[in-house]
N, CA, C and O atoms as a Tripos MOL2 file, in Angstrom:
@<TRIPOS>MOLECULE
protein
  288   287    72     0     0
PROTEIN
NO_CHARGES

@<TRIPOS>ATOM
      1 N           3.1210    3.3230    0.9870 N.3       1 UNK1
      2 CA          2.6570    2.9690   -0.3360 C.3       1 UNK1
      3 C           2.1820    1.5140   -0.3780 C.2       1 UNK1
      4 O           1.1010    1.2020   -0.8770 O.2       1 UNK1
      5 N           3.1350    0.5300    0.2290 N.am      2 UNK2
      6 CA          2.4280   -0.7370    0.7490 C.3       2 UNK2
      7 C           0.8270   -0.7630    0.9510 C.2       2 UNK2
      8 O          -0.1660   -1.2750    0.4350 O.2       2 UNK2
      9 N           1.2310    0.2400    2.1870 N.am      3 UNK3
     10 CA         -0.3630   -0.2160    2.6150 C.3       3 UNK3
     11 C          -1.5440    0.3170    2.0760 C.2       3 UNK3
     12 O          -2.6350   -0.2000    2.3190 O.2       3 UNK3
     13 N          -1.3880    1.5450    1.1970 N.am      4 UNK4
     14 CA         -2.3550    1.7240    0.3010 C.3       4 UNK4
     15 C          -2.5430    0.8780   -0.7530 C.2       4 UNK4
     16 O          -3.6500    0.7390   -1.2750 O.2       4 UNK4
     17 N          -1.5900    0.3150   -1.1060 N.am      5 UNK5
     18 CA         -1.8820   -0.9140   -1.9570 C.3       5 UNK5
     19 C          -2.2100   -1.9670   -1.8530 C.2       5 UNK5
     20 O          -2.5640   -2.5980   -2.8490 O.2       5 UNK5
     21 N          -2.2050   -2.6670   -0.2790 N.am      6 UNK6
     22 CA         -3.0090   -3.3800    0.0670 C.3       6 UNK6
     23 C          -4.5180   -3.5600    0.4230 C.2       6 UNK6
     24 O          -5.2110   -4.5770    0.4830 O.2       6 UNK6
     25 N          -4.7760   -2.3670    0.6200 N.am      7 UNK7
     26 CA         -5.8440   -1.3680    0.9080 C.3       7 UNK7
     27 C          -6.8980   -1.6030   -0.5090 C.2       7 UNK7
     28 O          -8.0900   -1.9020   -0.5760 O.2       7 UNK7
     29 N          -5.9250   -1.3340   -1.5100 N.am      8 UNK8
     30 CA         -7.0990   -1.0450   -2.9540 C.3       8 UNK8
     31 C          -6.9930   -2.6380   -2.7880 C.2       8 UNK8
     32 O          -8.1340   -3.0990   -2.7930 O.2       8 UNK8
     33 N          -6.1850   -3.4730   -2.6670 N.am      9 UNK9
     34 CA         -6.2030   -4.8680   -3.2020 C.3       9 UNK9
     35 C          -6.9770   -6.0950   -2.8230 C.2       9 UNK9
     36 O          -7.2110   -7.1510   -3.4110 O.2       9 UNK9
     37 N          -7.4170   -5.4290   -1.2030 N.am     10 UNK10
     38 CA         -8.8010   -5.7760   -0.5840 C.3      10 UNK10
     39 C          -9.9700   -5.1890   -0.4930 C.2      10 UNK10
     40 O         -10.7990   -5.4800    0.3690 O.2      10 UNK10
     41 N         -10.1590   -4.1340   -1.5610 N.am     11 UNK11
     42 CA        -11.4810   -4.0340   -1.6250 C.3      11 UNK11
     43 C         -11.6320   -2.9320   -1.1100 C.2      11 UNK11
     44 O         -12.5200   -2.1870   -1.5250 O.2      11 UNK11
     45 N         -10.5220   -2.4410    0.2630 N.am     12 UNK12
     46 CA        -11.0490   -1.4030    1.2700 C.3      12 UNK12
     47 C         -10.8910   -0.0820    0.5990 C.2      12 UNK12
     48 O         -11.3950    0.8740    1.1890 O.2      12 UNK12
     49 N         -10.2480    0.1520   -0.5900 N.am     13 UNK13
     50 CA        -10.3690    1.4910   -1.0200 C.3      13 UNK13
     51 C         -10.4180    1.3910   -2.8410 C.2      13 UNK13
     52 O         -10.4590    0.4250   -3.6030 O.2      13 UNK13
     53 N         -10.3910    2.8380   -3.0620 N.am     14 UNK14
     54 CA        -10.2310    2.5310   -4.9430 C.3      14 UNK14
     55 C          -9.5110    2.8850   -5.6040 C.2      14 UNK14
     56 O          -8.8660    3.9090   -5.3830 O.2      14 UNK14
     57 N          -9.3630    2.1020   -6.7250 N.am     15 UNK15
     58 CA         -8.1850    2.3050   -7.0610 C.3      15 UNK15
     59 C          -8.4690    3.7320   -7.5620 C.2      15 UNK15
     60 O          -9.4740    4.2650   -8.0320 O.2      15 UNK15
     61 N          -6.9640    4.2460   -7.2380 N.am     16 UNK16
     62 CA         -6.8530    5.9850   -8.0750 C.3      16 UNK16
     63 C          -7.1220    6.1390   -9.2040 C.2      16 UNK16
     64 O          -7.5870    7.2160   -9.5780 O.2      16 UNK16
     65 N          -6.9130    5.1340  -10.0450 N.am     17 UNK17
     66 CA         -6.4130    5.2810  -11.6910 C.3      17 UNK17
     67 C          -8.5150    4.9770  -12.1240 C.2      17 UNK17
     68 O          -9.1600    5.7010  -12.8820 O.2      17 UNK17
     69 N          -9.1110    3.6720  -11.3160 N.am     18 UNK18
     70 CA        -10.0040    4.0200  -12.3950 C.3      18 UNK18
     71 C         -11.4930    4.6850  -11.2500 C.2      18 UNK18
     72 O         -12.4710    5.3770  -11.5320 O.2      18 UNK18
     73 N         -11.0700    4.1260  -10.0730 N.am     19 UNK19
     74 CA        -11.8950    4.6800   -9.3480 C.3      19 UNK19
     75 C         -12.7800    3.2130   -8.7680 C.2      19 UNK19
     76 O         -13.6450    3.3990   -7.9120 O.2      19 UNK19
     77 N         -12.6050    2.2550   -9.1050 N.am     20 UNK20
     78 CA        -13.6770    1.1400   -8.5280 C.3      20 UNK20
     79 C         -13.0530    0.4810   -7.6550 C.2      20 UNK20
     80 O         -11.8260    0.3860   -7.6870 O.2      20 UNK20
     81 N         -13.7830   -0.0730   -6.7480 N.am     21 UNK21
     82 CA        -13.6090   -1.3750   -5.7970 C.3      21 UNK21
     83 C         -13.4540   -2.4190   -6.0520 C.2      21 UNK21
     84 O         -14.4500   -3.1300   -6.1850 O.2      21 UNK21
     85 N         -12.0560   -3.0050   -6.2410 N.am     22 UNK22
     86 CA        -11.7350   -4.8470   -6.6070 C.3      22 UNK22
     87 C         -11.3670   -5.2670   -5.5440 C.2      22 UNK22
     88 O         -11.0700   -4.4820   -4.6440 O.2      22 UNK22
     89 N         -11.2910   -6.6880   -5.3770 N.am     23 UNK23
     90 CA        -10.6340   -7.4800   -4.6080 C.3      23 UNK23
     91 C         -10.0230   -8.3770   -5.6210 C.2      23 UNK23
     92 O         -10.5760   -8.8800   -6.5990 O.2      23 UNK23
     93 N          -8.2910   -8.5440   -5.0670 N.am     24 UNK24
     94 CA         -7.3780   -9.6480   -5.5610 C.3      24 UNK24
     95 C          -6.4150  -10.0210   -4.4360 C.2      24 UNK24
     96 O          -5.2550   -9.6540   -4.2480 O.2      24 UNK24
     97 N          -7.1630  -10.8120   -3.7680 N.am     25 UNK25
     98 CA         -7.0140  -11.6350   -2.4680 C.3      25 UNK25
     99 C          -5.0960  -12.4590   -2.3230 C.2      25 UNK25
    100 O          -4.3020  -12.5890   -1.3920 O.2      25 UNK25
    101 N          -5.0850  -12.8010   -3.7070 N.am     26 UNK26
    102 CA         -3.7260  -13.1740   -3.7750 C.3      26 UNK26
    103 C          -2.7320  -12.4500   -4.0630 C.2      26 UNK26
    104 O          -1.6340  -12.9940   -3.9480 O.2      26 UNK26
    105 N          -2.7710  -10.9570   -4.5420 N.am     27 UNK27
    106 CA         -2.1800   -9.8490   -4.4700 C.3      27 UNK27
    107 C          -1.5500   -9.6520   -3.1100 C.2      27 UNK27
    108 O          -0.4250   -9.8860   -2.6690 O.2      27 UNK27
    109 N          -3.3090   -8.8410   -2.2900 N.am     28 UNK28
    110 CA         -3.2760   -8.7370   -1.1980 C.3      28 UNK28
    111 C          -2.4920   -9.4670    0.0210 C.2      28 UNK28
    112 O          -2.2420   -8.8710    1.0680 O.2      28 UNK28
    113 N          -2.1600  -10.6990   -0.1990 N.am     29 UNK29
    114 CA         -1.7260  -11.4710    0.6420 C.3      29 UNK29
    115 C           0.1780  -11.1980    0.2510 C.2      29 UNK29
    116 O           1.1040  -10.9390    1.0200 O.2      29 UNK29
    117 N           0.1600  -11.3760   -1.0790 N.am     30 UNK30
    118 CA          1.4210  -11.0030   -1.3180 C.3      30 UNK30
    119 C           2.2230   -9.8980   -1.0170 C.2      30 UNK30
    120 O           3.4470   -9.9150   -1.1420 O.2      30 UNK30
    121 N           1.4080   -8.6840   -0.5210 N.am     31 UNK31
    122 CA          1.7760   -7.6190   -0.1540 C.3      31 UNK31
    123 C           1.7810   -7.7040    1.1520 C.2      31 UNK31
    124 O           2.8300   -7.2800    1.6370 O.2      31 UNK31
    125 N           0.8330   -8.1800    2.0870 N.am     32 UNK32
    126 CA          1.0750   -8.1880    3.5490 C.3      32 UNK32
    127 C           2.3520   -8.9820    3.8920 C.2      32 UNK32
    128 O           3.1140   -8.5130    4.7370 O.2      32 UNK32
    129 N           2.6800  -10.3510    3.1910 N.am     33 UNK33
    130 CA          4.1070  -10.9630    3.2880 C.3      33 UNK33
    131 C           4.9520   -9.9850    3.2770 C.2      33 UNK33
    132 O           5.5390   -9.6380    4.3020 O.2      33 UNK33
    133 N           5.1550   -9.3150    1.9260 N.am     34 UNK34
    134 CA          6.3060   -8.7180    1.4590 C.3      34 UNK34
    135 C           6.4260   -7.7680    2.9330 C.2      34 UNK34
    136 O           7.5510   -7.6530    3.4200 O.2      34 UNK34
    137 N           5.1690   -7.0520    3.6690 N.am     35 UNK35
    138 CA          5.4450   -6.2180    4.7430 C.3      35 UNK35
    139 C           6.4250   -6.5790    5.7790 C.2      35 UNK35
    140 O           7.4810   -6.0000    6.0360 O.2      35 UNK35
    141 N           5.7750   -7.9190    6.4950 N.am     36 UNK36
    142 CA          6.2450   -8.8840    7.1600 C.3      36 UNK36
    143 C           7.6520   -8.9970    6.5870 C.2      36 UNK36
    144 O           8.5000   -8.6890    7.4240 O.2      36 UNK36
    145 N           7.8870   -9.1660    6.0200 N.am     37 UNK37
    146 CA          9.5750   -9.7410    5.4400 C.3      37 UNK37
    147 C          10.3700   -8.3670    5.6290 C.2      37 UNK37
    148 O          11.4630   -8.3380    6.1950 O.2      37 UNK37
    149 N           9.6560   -7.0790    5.0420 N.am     38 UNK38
    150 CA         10.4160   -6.4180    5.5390 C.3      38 UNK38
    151 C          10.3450   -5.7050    6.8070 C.2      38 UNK38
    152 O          11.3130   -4.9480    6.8770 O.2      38 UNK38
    153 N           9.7370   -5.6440    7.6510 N.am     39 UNK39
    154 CA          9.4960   -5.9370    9.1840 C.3      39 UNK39
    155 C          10.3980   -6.5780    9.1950 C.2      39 UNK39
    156 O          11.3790   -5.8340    9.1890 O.2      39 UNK39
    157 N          10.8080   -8.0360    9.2160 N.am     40 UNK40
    158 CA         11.9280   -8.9100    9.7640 C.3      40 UNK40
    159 C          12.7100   -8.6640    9.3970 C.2      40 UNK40
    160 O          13.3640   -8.5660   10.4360 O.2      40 UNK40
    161 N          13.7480   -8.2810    8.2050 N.am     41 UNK41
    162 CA         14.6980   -7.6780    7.7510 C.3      41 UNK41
    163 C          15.2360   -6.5210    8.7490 C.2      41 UNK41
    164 O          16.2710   -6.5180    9.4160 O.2      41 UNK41
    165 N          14.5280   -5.8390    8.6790 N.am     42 UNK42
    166 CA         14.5450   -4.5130    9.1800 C.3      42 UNK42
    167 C          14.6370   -4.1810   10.8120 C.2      42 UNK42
    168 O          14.6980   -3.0770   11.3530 O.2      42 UNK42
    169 N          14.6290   -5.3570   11.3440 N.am     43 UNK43
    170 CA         14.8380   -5.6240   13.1240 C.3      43 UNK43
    171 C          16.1550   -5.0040   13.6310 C.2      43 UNK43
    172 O          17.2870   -5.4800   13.5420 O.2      43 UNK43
    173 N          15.7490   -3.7920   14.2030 N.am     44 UNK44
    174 CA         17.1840   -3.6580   14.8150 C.3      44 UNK44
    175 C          17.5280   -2.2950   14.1470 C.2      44 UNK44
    176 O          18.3920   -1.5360   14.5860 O.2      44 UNK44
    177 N          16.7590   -2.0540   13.0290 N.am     45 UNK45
    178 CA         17.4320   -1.0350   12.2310 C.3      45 UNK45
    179 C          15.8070    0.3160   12.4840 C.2      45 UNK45
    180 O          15.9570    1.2700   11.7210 O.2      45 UNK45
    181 N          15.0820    0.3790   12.9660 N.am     46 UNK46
    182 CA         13.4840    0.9510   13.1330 C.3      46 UNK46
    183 C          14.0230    1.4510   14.3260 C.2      46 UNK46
    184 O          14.8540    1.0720   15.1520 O.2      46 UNK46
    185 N          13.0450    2.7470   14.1050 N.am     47 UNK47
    186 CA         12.9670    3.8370   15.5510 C.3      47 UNK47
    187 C          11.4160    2.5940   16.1350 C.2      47 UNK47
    188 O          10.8220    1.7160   15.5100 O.2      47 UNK47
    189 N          11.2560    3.1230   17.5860 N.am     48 UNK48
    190 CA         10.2070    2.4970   18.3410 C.3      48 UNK48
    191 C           8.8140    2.8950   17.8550 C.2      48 UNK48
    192 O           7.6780    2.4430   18.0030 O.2      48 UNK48
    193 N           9.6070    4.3740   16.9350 N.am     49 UNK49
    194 CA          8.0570    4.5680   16.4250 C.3      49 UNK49
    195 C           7.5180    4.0350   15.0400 C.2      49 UNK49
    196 O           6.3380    3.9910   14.6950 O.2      49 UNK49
    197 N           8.3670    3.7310   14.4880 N.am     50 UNK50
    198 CA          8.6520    3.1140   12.8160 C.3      50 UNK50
    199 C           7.9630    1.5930   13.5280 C.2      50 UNK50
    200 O           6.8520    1.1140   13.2960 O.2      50 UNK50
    201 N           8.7190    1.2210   14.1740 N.am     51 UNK51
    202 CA          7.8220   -0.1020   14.8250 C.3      51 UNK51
    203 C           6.6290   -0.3560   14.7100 C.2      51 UNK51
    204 O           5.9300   -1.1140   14.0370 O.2      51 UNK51
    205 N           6.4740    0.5420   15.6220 N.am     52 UNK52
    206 CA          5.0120    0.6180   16.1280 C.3      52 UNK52
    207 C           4.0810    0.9060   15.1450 C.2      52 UNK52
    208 O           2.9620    0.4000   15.0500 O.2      52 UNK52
    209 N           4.5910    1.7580   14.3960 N.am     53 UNK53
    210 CA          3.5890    1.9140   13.0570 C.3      53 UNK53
    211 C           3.3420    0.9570   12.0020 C.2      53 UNK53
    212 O           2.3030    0.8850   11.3450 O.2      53 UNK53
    213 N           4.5880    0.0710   11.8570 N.am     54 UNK54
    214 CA          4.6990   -1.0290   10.9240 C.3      54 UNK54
    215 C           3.7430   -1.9040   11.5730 C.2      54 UNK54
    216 O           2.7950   -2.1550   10.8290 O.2      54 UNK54
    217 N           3.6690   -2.5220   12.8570 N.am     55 UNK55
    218 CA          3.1400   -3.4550   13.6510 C.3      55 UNK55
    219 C           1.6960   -2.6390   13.2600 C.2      55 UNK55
    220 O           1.3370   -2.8450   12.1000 O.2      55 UNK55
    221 N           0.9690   -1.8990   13.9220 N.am     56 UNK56
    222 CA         -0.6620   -1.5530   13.3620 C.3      56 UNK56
    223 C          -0.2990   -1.9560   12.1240 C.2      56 UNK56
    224 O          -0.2560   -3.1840   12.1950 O.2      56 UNK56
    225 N           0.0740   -1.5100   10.6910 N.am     57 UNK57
    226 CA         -0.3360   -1.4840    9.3840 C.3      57 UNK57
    227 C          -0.3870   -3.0800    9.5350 C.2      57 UNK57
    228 O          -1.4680   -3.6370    9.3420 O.2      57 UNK57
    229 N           0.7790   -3.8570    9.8840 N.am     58 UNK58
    230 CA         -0.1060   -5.1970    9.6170 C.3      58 UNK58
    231 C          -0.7510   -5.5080   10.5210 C.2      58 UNK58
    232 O          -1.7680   -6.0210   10.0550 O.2      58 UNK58
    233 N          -0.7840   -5.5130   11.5710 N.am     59 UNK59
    234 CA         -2.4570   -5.6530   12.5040 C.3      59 UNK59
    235 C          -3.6830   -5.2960   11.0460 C.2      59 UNK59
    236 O          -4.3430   -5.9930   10.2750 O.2      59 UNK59
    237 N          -3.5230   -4.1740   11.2180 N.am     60 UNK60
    238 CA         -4.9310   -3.8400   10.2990 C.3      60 UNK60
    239 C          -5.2100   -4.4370    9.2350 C.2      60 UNK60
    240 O          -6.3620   -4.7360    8.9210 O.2      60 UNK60
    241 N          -3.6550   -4.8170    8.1870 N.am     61 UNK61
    242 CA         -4.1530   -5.7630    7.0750 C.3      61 UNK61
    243 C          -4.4430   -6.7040    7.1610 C.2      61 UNK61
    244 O          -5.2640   -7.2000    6.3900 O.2      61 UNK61
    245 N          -3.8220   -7.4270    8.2580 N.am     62 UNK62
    246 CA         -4.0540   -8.9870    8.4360 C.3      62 UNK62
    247 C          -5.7450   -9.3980    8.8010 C.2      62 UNK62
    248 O          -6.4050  -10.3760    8.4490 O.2      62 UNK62
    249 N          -6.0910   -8.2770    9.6040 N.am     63 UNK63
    250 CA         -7.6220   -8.1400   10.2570 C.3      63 UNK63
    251 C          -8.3100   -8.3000    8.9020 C.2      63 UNK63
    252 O          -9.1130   -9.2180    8.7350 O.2      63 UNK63
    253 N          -7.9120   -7.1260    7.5900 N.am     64 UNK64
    254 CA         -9.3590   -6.8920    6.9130 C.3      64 UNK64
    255 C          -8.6820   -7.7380    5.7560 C.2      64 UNK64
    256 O          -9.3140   -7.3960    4.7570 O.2      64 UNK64
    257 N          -7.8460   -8.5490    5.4160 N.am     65 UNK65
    258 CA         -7.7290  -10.0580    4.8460 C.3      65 UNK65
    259 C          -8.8160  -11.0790    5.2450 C.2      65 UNK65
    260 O          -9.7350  -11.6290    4.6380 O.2      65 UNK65
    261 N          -8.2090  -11.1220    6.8790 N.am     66 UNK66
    262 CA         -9.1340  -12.2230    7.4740 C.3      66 UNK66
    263 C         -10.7840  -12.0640    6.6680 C.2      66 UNK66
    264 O         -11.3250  -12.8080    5.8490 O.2      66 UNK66
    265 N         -11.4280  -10.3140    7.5260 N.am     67 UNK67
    266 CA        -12.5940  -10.1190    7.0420 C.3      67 UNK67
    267 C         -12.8050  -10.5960    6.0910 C.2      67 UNK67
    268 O         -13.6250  -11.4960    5.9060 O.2      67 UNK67
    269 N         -11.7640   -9.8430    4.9070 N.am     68 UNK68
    270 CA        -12.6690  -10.1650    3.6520 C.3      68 UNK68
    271 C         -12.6190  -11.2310    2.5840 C.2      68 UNK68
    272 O         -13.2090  -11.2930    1.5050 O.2      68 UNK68
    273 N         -11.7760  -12.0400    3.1510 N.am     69 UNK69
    274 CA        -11.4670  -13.4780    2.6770 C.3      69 UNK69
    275 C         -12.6420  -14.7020    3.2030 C.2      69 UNK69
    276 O         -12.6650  -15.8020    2.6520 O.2      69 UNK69
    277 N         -13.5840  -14.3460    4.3220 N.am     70 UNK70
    278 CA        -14.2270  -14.8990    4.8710 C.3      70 UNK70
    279 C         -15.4230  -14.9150    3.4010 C.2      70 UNK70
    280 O         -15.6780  -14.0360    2.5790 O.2      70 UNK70
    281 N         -15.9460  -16.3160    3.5630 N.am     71 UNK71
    282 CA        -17.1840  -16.3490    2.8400 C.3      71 UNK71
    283 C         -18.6320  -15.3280    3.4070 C.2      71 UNK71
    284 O         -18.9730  -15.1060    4.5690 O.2      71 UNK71
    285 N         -19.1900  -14.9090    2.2850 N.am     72 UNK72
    286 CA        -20.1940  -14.5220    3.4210 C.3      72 UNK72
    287 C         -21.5150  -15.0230    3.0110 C.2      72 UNK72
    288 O         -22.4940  -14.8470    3.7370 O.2      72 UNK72
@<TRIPOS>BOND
     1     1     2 1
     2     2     3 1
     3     3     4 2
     4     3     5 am
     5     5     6 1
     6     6     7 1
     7     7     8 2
     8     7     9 am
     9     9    10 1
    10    10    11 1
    11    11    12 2
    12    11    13 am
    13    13    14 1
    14    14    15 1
    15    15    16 2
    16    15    17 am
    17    17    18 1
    18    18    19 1
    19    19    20 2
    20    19    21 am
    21    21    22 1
    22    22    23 1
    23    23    24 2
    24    23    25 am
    25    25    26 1
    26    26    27 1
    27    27    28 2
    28    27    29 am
    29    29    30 1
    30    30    31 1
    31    31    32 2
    32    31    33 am
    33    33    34 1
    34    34    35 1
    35    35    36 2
    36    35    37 am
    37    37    38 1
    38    38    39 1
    39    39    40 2
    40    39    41 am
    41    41    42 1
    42    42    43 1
    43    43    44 2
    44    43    45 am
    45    45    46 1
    46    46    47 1
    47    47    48 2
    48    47    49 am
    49    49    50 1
    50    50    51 1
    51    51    52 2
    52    51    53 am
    53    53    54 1
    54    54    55 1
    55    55    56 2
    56    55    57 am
    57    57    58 1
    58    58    59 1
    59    59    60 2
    60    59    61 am
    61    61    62 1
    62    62    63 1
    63    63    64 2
    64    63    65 am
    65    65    66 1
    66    66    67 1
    67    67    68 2
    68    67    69 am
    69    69    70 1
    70    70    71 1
    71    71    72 2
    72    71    73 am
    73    73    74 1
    74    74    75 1
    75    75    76 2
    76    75    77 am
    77    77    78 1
    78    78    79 1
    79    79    80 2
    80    79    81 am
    81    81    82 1
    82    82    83 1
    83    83    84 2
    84    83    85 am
    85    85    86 1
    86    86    87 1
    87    87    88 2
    88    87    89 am
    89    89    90 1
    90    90    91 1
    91    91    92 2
    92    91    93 am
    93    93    94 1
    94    94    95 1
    95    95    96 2
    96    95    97 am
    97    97    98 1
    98    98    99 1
    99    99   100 2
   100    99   101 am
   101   101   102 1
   102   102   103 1
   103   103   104 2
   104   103   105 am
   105   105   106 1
   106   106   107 1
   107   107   108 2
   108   107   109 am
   109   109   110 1
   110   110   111 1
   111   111   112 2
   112   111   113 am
   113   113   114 1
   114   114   115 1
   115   115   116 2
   116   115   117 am
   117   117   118 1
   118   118   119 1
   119   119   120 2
   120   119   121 am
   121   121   122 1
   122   122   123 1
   123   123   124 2
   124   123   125 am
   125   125   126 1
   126   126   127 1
   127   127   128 2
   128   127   129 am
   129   129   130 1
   130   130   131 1
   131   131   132 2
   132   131   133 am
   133   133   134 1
   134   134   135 1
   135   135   136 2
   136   135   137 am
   137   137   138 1
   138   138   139 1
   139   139   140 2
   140   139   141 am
   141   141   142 1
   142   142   143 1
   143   143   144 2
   144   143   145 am
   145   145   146 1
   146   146   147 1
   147   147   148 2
   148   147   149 am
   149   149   150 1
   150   150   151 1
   151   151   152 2
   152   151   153 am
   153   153   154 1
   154   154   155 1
   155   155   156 2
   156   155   157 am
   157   157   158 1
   158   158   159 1
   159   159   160 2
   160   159   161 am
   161   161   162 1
   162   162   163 1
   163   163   164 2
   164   163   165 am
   165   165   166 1
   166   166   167 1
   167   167   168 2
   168   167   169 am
   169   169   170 1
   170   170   171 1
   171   171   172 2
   172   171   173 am
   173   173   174 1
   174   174   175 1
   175   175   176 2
   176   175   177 am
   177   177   178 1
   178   178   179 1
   179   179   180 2
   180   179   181 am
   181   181   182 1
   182   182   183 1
   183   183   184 2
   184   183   185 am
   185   185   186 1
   186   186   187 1
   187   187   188 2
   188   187   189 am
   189   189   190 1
   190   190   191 1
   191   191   192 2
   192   191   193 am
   193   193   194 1
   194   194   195 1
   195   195   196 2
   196   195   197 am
   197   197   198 1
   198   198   199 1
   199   199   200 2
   200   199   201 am
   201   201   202 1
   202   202   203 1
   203   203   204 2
   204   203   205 am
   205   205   206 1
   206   206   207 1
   207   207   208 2
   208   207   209 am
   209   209   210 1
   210   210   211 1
   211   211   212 2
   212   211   213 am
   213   213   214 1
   214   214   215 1
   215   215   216 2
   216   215   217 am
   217   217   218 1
   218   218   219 1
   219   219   220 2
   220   219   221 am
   221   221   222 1
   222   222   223 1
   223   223   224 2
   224   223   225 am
   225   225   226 1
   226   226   227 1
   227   227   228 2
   228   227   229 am
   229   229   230 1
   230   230   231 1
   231   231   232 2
   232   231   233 am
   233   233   234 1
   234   234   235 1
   235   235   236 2
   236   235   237 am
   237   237   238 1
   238   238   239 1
   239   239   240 2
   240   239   241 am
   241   241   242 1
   242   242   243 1
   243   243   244 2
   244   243   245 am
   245   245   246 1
   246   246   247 1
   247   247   248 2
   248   247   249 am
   249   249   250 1
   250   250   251 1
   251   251   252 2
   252   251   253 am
   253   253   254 1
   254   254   255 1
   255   255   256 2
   256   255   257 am
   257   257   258 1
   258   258   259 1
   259   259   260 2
   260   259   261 am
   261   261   262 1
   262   262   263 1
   263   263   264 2
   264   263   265 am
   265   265   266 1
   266   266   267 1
   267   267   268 2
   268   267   269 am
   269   269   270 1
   270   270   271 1
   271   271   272 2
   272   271   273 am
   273   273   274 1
   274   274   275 1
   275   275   276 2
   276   275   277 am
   277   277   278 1
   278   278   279 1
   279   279   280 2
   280   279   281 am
   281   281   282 1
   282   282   283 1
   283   283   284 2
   284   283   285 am
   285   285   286 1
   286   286   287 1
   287   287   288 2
@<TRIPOS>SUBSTRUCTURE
     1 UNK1         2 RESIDUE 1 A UNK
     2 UNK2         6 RESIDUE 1 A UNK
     3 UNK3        10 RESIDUE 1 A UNK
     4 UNK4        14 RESIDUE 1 A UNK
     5 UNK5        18 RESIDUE 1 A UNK
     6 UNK6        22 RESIDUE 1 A UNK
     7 UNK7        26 RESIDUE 1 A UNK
     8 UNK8        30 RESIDUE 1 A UNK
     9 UNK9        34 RESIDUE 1 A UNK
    10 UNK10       38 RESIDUE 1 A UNK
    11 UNK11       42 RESIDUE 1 A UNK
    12 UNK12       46 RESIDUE 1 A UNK
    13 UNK13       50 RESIDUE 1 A UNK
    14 UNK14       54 RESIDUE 1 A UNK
    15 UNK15       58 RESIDUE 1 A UNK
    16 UNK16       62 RESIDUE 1 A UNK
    17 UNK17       66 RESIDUE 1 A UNK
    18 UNK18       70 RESIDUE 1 A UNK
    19 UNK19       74 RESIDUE 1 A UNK
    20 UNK20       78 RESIDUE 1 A UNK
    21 UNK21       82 RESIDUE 1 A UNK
    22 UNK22       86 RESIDUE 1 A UNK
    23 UNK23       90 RESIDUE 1 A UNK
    24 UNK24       94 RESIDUE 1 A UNK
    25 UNK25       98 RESIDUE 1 A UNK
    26 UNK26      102 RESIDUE 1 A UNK
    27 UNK27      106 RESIDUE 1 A UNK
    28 UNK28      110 RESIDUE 1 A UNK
    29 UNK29      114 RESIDUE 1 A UNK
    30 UNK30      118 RESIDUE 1 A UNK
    31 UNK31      122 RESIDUE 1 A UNK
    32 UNK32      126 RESIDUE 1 A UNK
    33 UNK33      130 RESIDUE 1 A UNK
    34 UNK34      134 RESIDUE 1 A UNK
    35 UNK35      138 RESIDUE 1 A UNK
    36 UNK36      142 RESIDUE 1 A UNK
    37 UNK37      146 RESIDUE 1 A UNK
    38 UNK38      150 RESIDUE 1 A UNK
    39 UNK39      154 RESIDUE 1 A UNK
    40 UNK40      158 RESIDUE 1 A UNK
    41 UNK41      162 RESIDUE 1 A UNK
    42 UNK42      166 RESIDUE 1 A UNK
    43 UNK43      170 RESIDUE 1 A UNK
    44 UNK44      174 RESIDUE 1 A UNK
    45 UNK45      178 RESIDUE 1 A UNK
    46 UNK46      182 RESIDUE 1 A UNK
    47 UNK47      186 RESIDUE 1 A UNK
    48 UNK48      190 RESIDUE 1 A UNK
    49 UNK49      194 RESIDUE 1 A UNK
    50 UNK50      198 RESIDUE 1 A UNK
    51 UNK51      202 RESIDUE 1 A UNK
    52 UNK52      206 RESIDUE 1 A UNK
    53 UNK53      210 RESIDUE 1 A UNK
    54 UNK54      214 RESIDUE 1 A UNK
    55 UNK55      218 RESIDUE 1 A UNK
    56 UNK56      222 RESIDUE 1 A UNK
    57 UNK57      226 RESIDUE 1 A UNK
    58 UNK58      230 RESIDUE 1 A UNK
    59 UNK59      234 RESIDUE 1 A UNK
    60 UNK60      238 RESIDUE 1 A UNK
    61 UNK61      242 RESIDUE 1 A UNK
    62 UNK62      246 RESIDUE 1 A UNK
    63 UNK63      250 RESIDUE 1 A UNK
    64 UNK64      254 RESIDUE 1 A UNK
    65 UNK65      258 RESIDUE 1 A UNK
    66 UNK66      262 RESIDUE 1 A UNK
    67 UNK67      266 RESIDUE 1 A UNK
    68 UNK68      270 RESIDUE 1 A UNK
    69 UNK69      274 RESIDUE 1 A UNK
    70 UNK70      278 RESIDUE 1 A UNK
    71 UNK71      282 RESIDUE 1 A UNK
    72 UNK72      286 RESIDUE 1 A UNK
C-alpha cells in the first residue's frame, strides 16, 4: 500500500479516487523514509524474500524520485 502510494505521489500512477496525475514531491519523499524506517526496524524480523522485495520497492522509488524531482 506504501508503494502504491508513493507511486500516485510521484506522478507514476493515478490516483483511484479521481483518476489524474499529481506530483507531491514532499509527500513522496515522506513515504519512501517512512519505508526505509521500516526496513530498519524490521532487520532481523523479514523472510529473505520480504527483503528482497522491500529492497527493489525502494530501489524503484528512490530511482523515480530522483527522475522526477530532476528539473527538466
Amino acid at each position: 500500500m506504501l508503494y502504491s502510494d508513493a507511486l500516485i505521489q510521484l506522478g507514476q500512477a493515478p490516483d483511484p479516487v479521481t483518476g489524474e496525475r499529481r506530483q507531491d514531491l514532499d509527500q513522496a519523499r515522506f513515504t519512501i523514509d517512512l519505508l526505509a524506517m521500516i526496513r530498519e526496524k524490521t532487520e532481523g524480523n523479514r523472510t529473505p524474500e520480504e527483503s528482497a522485495v522491500l529492497d527493489e520497492i525502494l530501489t524503484n522509488l528512490r530511482m523515480a524520485f530522483v527522475r522526477t524531482s530532476r528539473p527538466r
